[in-house]
SERO-4910 file (N, C-alpha, C, O; in steps of 0.05 Angstrom, whole numbers):
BEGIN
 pado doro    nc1    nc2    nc3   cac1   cac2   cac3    cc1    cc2    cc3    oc1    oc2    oc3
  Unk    A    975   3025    114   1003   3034    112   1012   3045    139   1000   3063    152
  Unk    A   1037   3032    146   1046   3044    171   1055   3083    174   1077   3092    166
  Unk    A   1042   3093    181   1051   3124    165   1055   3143    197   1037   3151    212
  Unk    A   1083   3146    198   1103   3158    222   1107   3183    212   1124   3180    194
  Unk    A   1101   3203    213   1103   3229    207   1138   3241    218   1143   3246    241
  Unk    A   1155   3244    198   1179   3251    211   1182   3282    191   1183   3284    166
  Unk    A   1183   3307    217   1183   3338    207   1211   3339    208   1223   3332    229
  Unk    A   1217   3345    195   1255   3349    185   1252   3378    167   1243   3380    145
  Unk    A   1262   3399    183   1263   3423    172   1299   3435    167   1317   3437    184
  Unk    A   1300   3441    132   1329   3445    129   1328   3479    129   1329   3491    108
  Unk    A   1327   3495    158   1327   3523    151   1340   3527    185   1343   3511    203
  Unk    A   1343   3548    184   1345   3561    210   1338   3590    211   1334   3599    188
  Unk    A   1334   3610    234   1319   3629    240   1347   3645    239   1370   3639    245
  Unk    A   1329   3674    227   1344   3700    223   1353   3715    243   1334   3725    255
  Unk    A   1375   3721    250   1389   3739    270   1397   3712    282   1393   3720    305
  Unk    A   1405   3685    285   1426   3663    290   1406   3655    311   1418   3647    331
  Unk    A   1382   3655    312   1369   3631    327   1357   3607    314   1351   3612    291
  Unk    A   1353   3585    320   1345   3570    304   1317   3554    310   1311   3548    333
  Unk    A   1297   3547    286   1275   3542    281   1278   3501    287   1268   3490    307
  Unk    A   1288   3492    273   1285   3465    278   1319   3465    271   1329   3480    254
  Unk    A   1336   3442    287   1362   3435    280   1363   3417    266   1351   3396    268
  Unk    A   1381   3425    245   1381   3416    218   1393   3380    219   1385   3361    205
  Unk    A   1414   3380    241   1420   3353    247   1396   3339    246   1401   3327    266
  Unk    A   1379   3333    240   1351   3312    248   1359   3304    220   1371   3282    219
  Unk    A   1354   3318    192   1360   3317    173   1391   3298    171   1396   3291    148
  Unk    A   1400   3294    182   1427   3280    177   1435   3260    186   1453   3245    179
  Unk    A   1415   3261    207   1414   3234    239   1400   3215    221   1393   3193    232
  Unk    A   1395   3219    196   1364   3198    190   1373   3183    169   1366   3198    151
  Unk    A   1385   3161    159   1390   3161    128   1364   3158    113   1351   3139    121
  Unk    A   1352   3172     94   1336   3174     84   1350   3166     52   1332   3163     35
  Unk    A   1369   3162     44   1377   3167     19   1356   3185      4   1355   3178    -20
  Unk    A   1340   3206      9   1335   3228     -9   1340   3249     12   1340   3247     36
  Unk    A   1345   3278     -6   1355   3299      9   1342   3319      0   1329   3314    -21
  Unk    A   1340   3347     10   1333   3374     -9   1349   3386      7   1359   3379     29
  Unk    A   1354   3423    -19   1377   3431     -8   1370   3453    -29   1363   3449    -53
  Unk    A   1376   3486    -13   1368   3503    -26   1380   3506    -40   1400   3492    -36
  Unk    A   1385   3526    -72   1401   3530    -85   1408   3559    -78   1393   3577    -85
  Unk    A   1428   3563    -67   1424   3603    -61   1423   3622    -82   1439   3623   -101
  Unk    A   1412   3630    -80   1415   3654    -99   1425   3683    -97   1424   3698    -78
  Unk    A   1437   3688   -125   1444   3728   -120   1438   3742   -101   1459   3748    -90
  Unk    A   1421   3751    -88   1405   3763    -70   1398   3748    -45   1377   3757    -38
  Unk    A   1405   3731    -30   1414   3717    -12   1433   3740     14   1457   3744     14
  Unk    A   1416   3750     31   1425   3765     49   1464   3751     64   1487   3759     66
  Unk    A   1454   3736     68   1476   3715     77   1479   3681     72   1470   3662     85
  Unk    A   1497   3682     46   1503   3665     30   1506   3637     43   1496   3616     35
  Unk    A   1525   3642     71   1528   3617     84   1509   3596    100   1512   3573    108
  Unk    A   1483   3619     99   1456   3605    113   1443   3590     93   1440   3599     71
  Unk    A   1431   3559    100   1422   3547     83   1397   3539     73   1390   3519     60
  Unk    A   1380   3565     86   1358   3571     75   1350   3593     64   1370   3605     57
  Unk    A   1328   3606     58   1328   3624     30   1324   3651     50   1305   3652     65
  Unk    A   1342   3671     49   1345   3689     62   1343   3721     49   1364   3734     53
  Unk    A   1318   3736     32   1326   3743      1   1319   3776     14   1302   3783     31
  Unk    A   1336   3790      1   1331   3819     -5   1319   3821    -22   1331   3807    -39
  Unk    A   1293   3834    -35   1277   3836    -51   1264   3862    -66   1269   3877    -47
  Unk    A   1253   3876    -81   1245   3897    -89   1209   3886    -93   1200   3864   -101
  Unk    A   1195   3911    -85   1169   3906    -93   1161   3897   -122   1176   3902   -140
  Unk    A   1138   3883   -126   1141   3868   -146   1161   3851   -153   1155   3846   -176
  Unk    A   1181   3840   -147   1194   3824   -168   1181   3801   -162   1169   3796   -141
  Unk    A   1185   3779   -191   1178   3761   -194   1213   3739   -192   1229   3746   -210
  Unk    A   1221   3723   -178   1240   3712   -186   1229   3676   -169   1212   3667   -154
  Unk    A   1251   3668   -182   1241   3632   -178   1259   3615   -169   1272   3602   -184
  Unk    A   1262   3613   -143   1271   3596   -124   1276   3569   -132   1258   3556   -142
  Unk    A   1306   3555   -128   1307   3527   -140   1311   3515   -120   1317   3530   -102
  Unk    A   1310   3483   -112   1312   3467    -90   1323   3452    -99   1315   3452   -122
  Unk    A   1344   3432    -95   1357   3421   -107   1343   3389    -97   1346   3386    -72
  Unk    A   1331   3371   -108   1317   3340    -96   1334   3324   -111   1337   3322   -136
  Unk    A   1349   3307    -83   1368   3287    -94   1357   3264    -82   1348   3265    -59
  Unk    A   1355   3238   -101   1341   3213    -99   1371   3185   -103   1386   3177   -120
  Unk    A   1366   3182    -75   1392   3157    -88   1387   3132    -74   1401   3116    -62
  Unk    A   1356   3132    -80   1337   3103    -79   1344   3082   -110   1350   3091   -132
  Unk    A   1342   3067   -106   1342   3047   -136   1307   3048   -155   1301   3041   -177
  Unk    A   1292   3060   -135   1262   3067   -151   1262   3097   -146   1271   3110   -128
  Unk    A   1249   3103   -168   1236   3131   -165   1222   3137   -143   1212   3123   -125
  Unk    A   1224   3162   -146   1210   3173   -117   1189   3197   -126   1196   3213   -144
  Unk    A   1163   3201   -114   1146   3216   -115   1140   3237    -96   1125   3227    -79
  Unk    A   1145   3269    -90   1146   3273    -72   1119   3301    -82   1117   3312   -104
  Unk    A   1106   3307    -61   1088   3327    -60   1089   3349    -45   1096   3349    -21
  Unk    A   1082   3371    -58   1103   3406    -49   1080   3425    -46   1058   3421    -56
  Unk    A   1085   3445    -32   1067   3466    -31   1078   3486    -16   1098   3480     -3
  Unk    A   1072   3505    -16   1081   3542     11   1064   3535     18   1045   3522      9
  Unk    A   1076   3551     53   1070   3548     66   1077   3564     86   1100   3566     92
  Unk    A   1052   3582    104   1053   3608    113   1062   3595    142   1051   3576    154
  Unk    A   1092   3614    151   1094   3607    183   1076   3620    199   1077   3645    198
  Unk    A   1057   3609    216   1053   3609    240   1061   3602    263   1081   3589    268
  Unk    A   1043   3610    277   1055   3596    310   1030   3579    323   1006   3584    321
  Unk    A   1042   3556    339   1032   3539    355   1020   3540    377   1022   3563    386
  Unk    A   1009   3528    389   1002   3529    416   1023   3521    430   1022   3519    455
  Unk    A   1042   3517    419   1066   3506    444   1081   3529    443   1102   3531    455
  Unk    A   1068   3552    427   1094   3579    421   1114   3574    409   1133   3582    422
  Unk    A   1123   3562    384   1139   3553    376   1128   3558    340   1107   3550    330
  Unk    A   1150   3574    328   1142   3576    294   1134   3555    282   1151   3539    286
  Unk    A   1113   3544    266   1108   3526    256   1098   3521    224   1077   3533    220
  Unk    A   1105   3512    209   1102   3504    177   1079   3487    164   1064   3491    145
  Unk    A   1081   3462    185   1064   3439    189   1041   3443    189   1027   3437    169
  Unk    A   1032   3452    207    994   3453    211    982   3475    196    981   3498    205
  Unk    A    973   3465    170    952   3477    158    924   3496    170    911   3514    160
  Unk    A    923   3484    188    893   3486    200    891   3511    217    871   3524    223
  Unk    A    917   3514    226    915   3546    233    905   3563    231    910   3561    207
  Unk    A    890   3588    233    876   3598    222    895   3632    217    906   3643    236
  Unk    A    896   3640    197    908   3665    188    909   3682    208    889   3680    221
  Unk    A    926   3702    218    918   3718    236    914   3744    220    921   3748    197
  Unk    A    897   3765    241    881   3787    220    900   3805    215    892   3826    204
  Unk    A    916   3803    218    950   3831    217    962   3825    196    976   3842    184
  Unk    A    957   3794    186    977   3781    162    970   3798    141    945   3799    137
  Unk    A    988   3814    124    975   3816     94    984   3800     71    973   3795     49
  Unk    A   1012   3790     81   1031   3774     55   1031   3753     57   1054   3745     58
  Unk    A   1013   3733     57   1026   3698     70   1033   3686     45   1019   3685     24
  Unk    A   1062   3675     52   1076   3676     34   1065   3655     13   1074   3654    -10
  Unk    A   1042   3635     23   1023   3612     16   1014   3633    -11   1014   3622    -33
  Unk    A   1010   3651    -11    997   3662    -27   1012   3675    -45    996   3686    -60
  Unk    A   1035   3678    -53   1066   3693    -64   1076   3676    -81   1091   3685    -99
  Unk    A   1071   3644    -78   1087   3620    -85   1079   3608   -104   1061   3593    -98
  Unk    A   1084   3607   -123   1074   3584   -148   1091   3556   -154   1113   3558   -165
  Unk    A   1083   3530   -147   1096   3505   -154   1082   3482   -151   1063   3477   -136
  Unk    A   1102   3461   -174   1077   3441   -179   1079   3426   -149   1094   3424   -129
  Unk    A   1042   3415   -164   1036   3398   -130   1061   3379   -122   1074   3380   -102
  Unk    A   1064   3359   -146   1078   3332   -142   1104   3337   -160   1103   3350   -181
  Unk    A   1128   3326   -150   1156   3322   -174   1165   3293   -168   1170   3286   -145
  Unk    A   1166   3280   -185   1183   3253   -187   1218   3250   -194   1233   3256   -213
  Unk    A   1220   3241   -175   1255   3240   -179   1264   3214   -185   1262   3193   -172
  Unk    A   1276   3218   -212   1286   3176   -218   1300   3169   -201   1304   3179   -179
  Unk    A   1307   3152   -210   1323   3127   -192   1351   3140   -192   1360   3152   -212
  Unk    A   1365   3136   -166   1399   3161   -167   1406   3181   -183   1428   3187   -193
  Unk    A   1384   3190   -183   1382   3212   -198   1375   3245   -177   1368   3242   -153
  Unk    A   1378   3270   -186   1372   3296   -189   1349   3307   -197   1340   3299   -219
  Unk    A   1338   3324   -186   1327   3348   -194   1318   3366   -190   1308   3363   -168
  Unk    A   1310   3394   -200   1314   3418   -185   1276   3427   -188   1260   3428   -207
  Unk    A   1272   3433   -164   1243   3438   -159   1245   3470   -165   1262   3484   -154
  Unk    A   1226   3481   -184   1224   3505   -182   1196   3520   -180   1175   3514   -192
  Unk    A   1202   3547   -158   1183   3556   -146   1186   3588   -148   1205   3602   -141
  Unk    A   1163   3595   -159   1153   3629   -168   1154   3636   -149   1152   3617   -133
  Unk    A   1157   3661   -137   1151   3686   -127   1147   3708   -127   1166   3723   -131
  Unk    A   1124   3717   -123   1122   3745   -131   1118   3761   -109   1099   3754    -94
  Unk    A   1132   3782   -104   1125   3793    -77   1107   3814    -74   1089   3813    -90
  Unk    A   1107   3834    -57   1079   3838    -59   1089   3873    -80   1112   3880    -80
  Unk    A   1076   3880    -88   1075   3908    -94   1072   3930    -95   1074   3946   -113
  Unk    A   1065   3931    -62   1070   3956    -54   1094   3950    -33   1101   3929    -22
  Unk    A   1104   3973    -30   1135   3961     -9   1117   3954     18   1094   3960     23
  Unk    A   1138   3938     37   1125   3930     62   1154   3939     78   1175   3948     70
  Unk    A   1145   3932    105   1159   3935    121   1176   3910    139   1161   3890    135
  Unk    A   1193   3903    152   1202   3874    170   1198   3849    150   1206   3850    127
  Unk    A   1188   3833    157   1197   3804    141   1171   3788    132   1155   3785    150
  Unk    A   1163   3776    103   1154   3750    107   1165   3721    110   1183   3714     95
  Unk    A   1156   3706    125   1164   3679    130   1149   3660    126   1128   3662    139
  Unk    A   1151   3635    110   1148   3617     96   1164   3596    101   1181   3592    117
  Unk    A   1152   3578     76   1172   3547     81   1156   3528     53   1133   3521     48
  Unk    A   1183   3525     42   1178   3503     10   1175   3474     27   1194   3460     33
  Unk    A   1147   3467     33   1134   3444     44   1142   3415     25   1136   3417      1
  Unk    A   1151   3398     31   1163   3377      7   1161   3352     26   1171   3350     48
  Unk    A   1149   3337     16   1130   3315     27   1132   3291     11   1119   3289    -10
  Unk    A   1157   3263     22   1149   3243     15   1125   3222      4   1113   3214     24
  Unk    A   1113   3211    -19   1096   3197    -15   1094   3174    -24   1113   3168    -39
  Unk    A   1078   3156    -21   1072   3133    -11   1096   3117    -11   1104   3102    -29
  Unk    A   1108   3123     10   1135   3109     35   1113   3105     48   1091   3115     51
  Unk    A   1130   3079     59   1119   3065     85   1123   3088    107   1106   3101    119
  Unk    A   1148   3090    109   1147   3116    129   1152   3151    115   1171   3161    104
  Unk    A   1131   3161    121   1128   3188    116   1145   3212    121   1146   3220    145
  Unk    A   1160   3226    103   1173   3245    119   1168   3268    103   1158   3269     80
  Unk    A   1178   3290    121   1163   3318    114   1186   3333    116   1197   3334    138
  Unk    A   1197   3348     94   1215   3372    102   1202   3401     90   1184   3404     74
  Unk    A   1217   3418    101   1214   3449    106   1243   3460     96   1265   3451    104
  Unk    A   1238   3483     73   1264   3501     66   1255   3529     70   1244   3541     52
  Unk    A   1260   3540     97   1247   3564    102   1257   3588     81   1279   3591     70
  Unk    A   1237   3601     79   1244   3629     65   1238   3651     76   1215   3653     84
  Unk    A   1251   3666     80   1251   3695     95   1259   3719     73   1280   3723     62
  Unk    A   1236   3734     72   1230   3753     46   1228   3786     65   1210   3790     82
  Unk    A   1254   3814     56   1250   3827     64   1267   3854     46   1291   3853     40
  Unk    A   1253   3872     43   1260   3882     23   1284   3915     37   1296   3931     22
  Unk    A   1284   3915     64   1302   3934     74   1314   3920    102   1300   3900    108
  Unk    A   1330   3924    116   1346   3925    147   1331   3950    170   1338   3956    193
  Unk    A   1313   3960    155   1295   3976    179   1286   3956    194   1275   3935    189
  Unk    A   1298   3975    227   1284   3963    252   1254   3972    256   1241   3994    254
  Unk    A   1248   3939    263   1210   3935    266   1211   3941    303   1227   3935    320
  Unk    A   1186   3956    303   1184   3959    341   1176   3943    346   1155   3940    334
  Unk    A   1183   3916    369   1163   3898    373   1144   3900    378   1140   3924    374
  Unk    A   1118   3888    389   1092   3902    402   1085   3867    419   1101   3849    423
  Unk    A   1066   3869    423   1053   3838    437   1022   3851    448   1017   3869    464
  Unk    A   1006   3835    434    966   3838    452    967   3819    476    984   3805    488
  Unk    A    946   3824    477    940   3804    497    903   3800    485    887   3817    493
  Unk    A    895   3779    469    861   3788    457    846   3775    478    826   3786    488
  Unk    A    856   3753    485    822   3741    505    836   3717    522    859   3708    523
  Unk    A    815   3710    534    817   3688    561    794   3676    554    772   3686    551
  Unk    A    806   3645    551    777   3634    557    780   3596    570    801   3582    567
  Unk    A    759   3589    580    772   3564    592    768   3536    570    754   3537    550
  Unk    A    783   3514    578    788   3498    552    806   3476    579    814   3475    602
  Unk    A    804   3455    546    819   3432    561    841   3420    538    833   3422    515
  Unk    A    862   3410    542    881   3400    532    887   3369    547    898   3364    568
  Unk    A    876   3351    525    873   3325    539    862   3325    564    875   3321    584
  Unk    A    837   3331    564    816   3325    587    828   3345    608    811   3351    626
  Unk    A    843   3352    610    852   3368    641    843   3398    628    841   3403    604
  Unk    A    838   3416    652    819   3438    651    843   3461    645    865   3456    655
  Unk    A    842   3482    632    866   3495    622    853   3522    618    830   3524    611
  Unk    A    870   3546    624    854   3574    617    873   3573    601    895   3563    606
  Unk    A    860   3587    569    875   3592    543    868   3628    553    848   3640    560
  Unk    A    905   3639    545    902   3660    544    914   3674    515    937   3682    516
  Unk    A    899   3678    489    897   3689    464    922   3712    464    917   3733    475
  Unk    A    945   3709    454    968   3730    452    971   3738    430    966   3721    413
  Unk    A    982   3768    418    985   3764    390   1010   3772    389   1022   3778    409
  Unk    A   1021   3772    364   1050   3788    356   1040   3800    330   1035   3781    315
  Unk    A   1036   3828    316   1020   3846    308   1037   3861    282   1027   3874    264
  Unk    A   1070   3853    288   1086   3859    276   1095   3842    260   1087   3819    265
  Unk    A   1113   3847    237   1125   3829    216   1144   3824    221   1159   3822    202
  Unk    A   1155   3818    246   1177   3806    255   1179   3787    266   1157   3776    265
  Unk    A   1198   3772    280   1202   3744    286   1204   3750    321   1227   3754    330
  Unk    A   1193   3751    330   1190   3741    363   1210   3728    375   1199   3711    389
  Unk    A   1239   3725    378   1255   3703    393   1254   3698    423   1249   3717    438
  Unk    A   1257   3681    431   1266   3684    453   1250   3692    477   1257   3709    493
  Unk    A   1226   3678    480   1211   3689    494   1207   3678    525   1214   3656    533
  Unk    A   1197   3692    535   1193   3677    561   1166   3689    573   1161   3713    571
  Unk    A   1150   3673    586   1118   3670    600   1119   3674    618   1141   3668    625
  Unk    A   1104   3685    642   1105   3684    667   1069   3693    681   1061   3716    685
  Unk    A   1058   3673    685   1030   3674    686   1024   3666    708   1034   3644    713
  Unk    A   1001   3683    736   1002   3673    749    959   3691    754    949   3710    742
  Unk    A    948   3671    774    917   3675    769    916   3673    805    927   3659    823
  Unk    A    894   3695    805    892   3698    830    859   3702    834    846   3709    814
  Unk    A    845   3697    861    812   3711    859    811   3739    864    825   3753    879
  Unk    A    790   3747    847    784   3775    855    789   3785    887    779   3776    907
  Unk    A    806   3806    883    801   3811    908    832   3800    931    839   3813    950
  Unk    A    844   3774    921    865   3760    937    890   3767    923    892   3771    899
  Unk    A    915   3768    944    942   3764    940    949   3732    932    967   3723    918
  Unk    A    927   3720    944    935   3686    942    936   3670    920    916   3661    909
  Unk    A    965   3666    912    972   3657    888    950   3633    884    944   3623    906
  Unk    A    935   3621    859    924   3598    855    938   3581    844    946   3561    854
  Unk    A    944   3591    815    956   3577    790    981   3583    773    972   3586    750
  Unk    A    996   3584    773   1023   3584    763   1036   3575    738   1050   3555    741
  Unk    A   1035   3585    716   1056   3568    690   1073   3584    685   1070   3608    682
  Unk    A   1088   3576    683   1123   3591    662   1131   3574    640   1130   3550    643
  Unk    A   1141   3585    619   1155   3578    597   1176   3594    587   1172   3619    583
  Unk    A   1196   3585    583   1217   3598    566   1227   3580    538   1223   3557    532
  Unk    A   1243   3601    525   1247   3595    504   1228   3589    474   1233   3574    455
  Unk    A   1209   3604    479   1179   3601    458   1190   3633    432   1199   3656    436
  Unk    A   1184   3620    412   1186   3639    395   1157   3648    374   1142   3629    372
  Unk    A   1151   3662    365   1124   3672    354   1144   3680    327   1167   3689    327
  Unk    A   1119   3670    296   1130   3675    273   1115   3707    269   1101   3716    287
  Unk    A   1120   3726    242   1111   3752    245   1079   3747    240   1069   3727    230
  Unk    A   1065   3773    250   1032   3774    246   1021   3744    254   1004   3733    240
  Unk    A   1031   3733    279   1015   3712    289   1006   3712    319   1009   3729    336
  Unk    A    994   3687    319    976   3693    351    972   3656    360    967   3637    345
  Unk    A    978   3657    392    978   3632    399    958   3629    419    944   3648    419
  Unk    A    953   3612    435    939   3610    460    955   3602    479    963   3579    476
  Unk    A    961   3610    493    973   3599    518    968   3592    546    957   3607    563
  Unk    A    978   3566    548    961   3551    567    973   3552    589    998   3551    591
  Unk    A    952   3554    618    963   3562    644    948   3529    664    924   3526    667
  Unk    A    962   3517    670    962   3494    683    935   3502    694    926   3525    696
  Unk    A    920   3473    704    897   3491    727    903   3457    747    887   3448    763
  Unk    A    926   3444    740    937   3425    764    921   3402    764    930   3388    782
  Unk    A    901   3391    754    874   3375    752    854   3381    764    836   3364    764
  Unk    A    850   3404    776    833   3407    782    806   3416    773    805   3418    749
  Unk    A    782   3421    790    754   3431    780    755   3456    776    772   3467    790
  Unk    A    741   3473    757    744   3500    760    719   3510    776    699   3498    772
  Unk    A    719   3529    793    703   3532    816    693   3570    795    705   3589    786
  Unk    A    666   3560    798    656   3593    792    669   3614    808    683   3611    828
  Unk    A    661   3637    794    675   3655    812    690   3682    796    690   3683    771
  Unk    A    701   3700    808    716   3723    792    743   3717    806    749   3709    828
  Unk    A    759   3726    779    785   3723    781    806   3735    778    796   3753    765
  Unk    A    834   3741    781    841   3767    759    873   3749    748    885   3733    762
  Unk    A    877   3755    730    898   3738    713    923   3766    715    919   3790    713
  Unk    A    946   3753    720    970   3769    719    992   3762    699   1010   3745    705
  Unk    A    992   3777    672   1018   3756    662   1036   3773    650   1028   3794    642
  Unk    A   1061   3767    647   1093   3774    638   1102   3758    624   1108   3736    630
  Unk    A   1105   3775    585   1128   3766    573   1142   3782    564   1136   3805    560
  Unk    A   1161   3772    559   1192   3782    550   1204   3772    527   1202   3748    524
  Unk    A   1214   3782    512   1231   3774    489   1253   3800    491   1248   3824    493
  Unk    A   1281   3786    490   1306   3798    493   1301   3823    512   1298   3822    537
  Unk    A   1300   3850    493   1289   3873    515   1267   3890    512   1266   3914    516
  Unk    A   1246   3873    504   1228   3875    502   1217   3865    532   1232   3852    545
  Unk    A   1187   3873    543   1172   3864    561   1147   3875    565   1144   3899    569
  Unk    A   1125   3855    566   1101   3864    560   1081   3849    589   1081   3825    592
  Unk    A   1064   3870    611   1056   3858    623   1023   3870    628   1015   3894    625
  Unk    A   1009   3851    636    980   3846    634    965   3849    662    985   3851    677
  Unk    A    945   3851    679    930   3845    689    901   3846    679    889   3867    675
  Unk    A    891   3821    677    862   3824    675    844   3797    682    850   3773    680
  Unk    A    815   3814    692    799   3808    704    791   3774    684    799   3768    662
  Unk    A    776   3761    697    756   3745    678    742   3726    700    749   3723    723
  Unk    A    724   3715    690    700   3713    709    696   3676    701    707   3669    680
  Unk    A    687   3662    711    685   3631    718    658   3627    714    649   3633    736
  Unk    A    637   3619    698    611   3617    713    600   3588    716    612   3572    702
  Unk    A    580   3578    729    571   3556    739    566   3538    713    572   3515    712
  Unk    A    555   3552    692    544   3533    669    571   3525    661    576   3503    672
  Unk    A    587   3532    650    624   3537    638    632   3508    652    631   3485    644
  Unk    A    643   3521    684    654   3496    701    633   3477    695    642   3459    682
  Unk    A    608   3474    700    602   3446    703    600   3422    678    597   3398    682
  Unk    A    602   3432    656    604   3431    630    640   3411    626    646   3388    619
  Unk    A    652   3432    634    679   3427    635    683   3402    656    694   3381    651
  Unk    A    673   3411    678    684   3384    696    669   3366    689    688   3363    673
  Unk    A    660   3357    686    648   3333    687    665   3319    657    656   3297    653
  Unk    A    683   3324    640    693   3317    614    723   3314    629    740   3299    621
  Unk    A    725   3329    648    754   3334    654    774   3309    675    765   3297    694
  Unk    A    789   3308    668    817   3287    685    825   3301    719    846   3312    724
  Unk    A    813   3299    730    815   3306    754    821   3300    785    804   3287    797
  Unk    A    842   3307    797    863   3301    814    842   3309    853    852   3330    863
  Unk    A    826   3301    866    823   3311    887    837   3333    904    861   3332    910
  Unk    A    821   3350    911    842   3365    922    849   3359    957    835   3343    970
  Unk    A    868   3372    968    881   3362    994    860   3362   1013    862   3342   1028
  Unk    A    836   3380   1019    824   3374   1034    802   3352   1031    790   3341   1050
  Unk    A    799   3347   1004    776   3327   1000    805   3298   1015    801   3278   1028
  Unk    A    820   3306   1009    836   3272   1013    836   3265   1043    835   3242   1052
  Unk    A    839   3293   1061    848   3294   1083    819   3291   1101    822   3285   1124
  Unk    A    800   3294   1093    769   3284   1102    771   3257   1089    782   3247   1108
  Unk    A    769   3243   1076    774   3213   1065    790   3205   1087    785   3188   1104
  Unk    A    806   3218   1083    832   3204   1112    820   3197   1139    822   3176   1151
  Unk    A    804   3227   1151    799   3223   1174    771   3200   1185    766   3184   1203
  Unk    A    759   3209   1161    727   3190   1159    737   3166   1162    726   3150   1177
  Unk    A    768   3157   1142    764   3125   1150    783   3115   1185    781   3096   1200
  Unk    A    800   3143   1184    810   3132   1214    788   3130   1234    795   3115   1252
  Unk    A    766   3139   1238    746   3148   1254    735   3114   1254    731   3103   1275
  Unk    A    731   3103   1233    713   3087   1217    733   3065   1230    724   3054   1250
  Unk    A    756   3057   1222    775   3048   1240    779   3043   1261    778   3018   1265
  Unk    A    783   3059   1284    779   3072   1311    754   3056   1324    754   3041   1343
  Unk    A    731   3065   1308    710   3047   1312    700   3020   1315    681   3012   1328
  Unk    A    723   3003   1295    725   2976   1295    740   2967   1310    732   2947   1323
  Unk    A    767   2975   1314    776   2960   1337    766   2973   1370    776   2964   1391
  Unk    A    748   2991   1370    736   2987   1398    716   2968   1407    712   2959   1430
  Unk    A    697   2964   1374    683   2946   1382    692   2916   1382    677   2900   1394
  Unk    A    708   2908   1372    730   2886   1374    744   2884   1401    735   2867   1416
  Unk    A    762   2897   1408    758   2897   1445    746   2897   1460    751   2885   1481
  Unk    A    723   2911   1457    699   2906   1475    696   2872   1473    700   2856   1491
  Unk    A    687   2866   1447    674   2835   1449    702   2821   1458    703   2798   1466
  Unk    A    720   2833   1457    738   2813   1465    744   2813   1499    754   2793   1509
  Unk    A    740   2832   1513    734   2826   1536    708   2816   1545    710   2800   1564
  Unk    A    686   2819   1538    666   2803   1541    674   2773   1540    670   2756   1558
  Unk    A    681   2771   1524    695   2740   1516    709   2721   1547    719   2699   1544
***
């Protein structure tokens, strides 16, 4: 089966930034749709994802509205689903494989009750419904989630997202940001320092911006350089972030890492040490996609002008002999 994975998320992010644009969902004719049903307690009615003021303990049940206006039935498969964040720094629904971060206490994966699979007839309706129970002792800032709803067996695969954002007061959360570890890695063969970030709080991260730069122990002399802007972190999560290393080899050695981020007026900055060692790099290079560097090119250069140089003298020579 030809199977094209298309992520179509119908939500957008709280305080008017947005998670995935909902246009994708509209650009596509799919003739099937989902579509939240809002409910009473719906912070802001006009947003069209689940946006809920809540009291500890309550139990209440979220409807989705699945419209089918195929001539066959349709089979679609559902589940919660705890937002995290990516390696690209970006909130994410999709990847399972994530691993929990240790700050989380509420994932909303765990809050959610609904069936695996719903079948929708032929031009027909129907309303998916999904438990929640929140947690029971009060909390503080937000959980975030997403009613996972998954085409199946279509030729082509599509995946939508109806985010839910669960928060039981308007108390301001302090932001915070870690910084846990450094360590070296590769992303498609090219050599990459992952630097482990967290967000520790139950809030939503917007707006962020990177500013990473790696130097040797000891030097002003810039090495390595990445920037990113516009990266967002979901609450109680942690990403790695990756600092170019240009294709090159990583050379043993001590180092010291400098980095700056920012979200709105927030700003959080780092220096720290970390060390290169011989077993690491050589392990790494030899697996790795790697670009020569200028002086290796510029000895290549000269060895063959030399080498050059060489031939046509001995070529003139025999040619005056001649």
């Amino acid at each position: 089966m030809k199977k094209s994975v298309l992520l179509m998320i119908v939500t957008s992010v709280i305080f008017g930034a947005t998670f995935i644009h909902t246009e994708i969902v509209q650009a596509v004719k799919t003739n099937f749709s989902v579509s939240a049903i809002i409910p009473d307690n719906q912070i802001d009615k006009s947003k069209t994802y689940f946006d809920l003021r809540v009291e500890p303990g309550q139990v209440q049940v979220l409807e989705v509205l699945l419209s089918n206006g195929r001539d066959d039935p349709l089979t679609v498969e559902t589940s919660a689903r705890t937002a995290t964040t990516n390696n690209k720094g970006l909130v994410d629904y999709d990847n399972t494989a994530i691993k929990k971060d240790e700050t989380l206490r509420y994932p909303f994966s765990e809050m959610a009750e609904l069936p695996k699979e719903v079948t929708i007839p032929a031009r027909q309706s129907k309303t998916l419904k999904v438990k929640v129970t929140t947690p029971s002792k009060p909390f503080s800032g937000v959980i975030l989630g997403g009613i996972h709803i998954s085409e199946k067996d279509t030729q082509i695969k599509r995946d939508y997202i109806v985010g839910v954002i669960i928060s039981e007061n308007s108390a301001e959360v302090k932001a915070d940001m870690k910084l846990n570890g450094i360590k070296l890695a590769q992303d498609n063969h090219r050599n990459v320092l992952k630097v482990n970030v967290q967000n520790p709080k139950p809030m939503i991260l917007p707006n962020l911006a990177v500013d990473a730069h790696v130097y040797r122990e000891g030097s002003e002399k810039l090495l390595y350089e990445t920037k990113e802007y516009g990266l967002r972190m979901a609450p109680n999560s942690n990403f790695d972030f990756s600092i170019n290393w240009n294709n090159q080899r990583f050379q043993p050695g001590k180092y010291r890492l400098k980095m700056v981020m920012a979200s709105d007026n927030r700003i959080w900055k780092w220096e720290e040490p970390f060390e290169i060692t011989s077993d690491v790099a050589a392990k790494l290079n030899d697996t790795a996609t790697l670009t020569e560097s200028n002086d290796t090119i510029w000895y290549i250069i000269g060895v063959s002008v030399v080498i050059l140089l060489g031939i046509v003298y001995v070529w003139r020579r025999h040619s005056r002999e001649d």
